[in-house]
C-alpha positions in Angstrom: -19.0 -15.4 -43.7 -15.4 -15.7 -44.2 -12.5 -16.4 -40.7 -8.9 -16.0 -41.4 -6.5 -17.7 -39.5 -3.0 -17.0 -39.4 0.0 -18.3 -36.4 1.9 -16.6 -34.2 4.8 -15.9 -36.3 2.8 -13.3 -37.9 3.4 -11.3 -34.5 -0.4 -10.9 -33.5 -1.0 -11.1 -30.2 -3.6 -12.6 -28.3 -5.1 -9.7 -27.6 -4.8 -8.4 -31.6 -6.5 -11.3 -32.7 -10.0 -11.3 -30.8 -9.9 -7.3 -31.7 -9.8 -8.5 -35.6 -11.8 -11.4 -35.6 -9.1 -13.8 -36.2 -7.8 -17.0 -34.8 -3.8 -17.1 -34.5 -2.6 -20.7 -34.3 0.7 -20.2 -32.0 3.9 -21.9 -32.5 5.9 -23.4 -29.7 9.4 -23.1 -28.1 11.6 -25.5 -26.0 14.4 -24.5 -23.9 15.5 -28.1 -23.7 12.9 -30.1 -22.1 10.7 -27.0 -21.3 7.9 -26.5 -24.2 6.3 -22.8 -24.2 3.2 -22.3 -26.1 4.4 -18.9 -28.1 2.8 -15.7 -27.0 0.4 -17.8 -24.4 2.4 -18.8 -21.8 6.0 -16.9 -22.3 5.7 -13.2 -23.3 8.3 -11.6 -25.5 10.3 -10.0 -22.6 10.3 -13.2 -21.3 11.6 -15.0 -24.0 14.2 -12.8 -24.4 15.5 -13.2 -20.9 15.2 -16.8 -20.8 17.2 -17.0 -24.1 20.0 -14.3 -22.5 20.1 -17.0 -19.2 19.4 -20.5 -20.5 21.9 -22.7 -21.0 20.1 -24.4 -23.4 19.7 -22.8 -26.9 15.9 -22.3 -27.9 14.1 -24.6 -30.9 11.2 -23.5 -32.6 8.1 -26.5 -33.2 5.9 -26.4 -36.6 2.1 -26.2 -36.2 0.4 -29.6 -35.4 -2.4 -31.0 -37.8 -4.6 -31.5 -34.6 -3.8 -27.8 -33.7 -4.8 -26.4 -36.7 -7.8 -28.3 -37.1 -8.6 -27.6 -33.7 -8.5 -23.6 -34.9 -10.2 -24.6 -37.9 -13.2 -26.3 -36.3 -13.5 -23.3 -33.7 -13.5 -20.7 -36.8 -16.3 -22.7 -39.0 -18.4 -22.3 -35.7 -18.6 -18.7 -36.4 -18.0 -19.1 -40.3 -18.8 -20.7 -43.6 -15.7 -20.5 -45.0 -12.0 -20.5 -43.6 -8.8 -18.9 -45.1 -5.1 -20.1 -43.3 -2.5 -17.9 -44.1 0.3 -19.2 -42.1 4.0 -18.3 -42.7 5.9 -19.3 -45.4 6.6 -22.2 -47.3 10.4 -22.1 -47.6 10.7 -21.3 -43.9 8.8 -24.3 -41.9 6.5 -27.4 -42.9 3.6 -25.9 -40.9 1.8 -24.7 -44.5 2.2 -28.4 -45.1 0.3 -29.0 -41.8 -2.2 -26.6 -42.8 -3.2 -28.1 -46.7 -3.6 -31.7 -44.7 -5.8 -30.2 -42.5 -7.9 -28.1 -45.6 -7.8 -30.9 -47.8 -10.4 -32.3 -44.9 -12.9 -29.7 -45.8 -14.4 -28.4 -48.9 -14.8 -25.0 -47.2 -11.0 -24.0 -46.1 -8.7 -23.0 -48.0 -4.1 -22.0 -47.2 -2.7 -19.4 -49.0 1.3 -19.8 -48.8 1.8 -16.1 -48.1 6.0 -16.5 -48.7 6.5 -14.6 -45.8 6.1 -14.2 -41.8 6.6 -11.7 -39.2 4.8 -8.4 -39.4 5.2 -9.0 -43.1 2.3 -11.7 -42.4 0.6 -9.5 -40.2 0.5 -7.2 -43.0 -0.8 -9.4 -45.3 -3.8 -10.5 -43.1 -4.7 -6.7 -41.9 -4.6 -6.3 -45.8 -6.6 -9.6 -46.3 -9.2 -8.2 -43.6 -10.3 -5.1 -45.6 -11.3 -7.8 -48.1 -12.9 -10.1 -46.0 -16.7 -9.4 -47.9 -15.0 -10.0 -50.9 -14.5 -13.7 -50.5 -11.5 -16.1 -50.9 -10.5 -15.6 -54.3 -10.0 -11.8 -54.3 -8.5 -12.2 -51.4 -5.7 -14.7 -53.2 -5.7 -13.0 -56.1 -5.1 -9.3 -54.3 -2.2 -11.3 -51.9 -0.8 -12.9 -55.1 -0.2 -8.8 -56.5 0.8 -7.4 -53.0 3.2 -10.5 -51.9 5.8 -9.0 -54.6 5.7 -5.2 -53.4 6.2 -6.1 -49.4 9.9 -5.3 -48.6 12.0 -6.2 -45.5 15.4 -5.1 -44.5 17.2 -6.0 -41.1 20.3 -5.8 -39.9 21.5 -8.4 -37.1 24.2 -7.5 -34.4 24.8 -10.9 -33.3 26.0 -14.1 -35.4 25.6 -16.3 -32.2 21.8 -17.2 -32.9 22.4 -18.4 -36.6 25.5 -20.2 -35.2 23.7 -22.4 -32.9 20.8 -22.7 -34.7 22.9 -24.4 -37.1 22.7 -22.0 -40.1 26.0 -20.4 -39.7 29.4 -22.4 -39.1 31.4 -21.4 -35.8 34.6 -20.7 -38.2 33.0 -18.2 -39.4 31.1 -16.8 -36.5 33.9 -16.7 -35.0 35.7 -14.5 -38.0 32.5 -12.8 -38.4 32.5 -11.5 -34.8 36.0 -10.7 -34.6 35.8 -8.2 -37.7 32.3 -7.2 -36.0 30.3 -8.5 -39.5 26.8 -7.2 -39.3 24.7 -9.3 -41.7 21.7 -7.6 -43.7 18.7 -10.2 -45.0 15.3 -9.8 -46.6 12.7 -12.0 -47.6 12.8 -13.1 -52.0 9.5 -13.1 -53.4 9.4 -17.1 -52.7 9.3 -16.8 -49.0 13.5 -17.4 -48.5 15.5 -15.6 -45.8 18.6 -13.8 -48.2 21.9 -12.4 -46.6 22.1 -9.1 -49.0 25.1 -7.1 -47.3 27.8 -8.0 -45.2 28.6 -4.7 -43.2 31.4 -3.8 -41.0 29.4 -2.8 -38.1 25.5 -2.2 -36.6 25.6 1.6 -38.3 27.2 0.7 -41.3 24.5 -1.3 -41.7 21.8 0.6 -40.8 23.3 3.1 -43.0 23.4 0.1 -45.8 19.7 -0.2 -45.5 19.0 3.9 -45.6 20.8 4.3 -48.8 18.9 1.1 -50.2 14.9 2.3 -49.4 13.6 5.0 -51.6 11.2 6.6 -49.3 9.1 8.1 -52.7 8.2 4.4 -53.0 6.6 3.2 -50.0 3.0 2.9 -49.8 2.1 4.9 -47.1 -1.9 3.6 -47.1 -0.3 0.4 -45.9 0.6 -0.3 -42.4 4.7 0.6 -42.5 6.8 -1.2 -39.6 9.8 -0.2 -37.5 10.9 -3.8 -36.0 13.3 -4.9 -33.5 14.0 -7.8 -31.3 14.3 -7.5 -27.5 16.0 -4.0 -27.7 15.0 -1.6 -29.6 18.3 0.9 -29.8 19.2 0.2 -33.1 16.0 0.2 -34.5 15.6 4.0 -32.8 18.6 5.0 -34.7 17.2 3.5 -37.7 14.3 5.0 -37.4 16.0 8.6 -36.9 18.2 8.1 -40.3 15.4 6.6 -42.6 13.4 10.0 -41.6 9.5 8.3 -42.2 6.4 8.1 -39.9 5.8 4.0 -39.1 2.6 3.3 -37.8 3.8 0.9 -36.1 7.0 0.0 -33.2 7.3 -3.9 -32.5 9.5 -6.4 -30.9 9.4 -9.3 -32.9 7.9 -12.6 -31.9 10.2 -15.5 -30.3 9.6 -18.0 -33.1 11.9 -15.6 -35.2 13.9 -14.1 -32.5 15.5 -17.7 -32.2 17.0 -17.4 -35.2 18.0 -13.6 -35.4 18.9 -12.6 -31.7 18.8 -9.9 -30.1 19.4 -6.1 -30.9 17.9 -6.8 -34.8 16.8 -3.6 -36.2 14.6 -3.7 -39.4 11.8 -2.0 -41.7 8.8 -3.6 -43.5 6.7 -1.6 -46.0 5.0 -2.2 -49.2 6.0 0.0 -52.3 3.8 1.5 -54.4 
């Protein structure tokens, strides 16, 4: 019997994970010197408050090697084998974390999955329909999906990127005066991509319309509307893209840090 394991980043819930079998190592967050354990002990709303209040800016933590073996050893108590598939690579030194903790055992096994979010979370409901299969189909059918899965969001604010360091404030500053609306994805190596600059939330909302062709979206895959904290833009989004998503989520703190609030996005896999 094969246990995946994934972390919070993927935005499975507690509740998510015991419905699918699956442990979810979380990440955590400090608001200065107060640590919360991500999705455990500060829920999204939460989060989001705390962030809109704090006077101290949030910080995200990588996994721990004693957390993930922790998960690991709780997993191989129901399991023979043990696949992690945390996020990516590029974006944290958690999947470093993760092959330590494997390279313990002969029976677990990482997959860098070059991605997080409910792009993760669509990789492991994918890897689940597999999970008889064993470890390498799983790999080798991640390996051919990884390439198809798309994301496109807009962010309203530049404030988030500013203090997390990844923007100057020159030009957060300039890019909030002209009311600049950046639009990323993920590349097929797992690294965050500024694709559009747009003059405003509906320009780019309209940016990412015109950029999706809905004839190629693989509609036997889970197909995500995502937001963080409020979900306004993603309902106008949502009205102008003109598809049925299976799914409506406010994303996880661990990547709300670094996009802020009022983010409005899609995630799909083509055909």
């Amino acid at each position: 019997m094969l246990k995946i394991i994934t972390d919070s980043s993927s935005n499975i819930t507690v509740e998510e994970a015991a419905s699918l079998g699956i442990g979810v190592v979380p990440l955590t967050i400090n608001f200065g010197n107060e640590e919360f354990v991500d999705g455990v002990d500060i829920t999204f709303d939460e989060f989001y408050k705390k962030m809109r209040e704090s006077k101290d800016f949030p910080h995200t933590s990588q996994l721990t090697e004693a957390q993930v073996e922790e998960a690991v050893n709780a997993a191989l108590k129901e399991a023979d084998e043990v696949l992690i598939m945390p996020l990516a690579s590029q974006l944290s030194g958690s999947y470093e974390r993760c092959k330590a903790v494997a390279a313990k055992y002969d029976n677990v096994y990482v997959y860098d999955t070059k991605c997080t979010t409910v792009m993760l979370k669509l990789c492991v409901i994918e890897a689940l329909k597999m999970i008889d299969k064993g470890v390498d189909a799983i790999c080798a059918m991640l390996d051919e999906l990884r390439p198809k899965l798309k994301i496109y969001a807009v962010l309203d604010t530049l404030d988030n990127l500013r203090k997390g360091g990844r923007l100057s404030n020159v030009s957060a500053v300039i890019g909030s005066l002209l009311k600049i609306k950046p639009v990323i994805t993920f590349s097929v190596d797992g690294k965050v991509e500024m694709i559009s600059k747009q003059f405003g939330i509906n320009k780019g909302i309209n940016y990412i319309c015109s950029i999706i062709d809905k004839n190629k979206i693989d509609f036997t895959k889970p197909v995500y509307l995502i937001y963080t904290e409020n979900d306004k833009n993603a309902e106008v989004l949502s009205s102008k893209l003109g598809i049925k998503f299976s799914e409506k989520g406010n994303i996880c703190p661990v990547i709300g840090t670094h996009i802020g609030s009022d983010a409005a996005g899609v995630v799909f896999a083509e055909k």
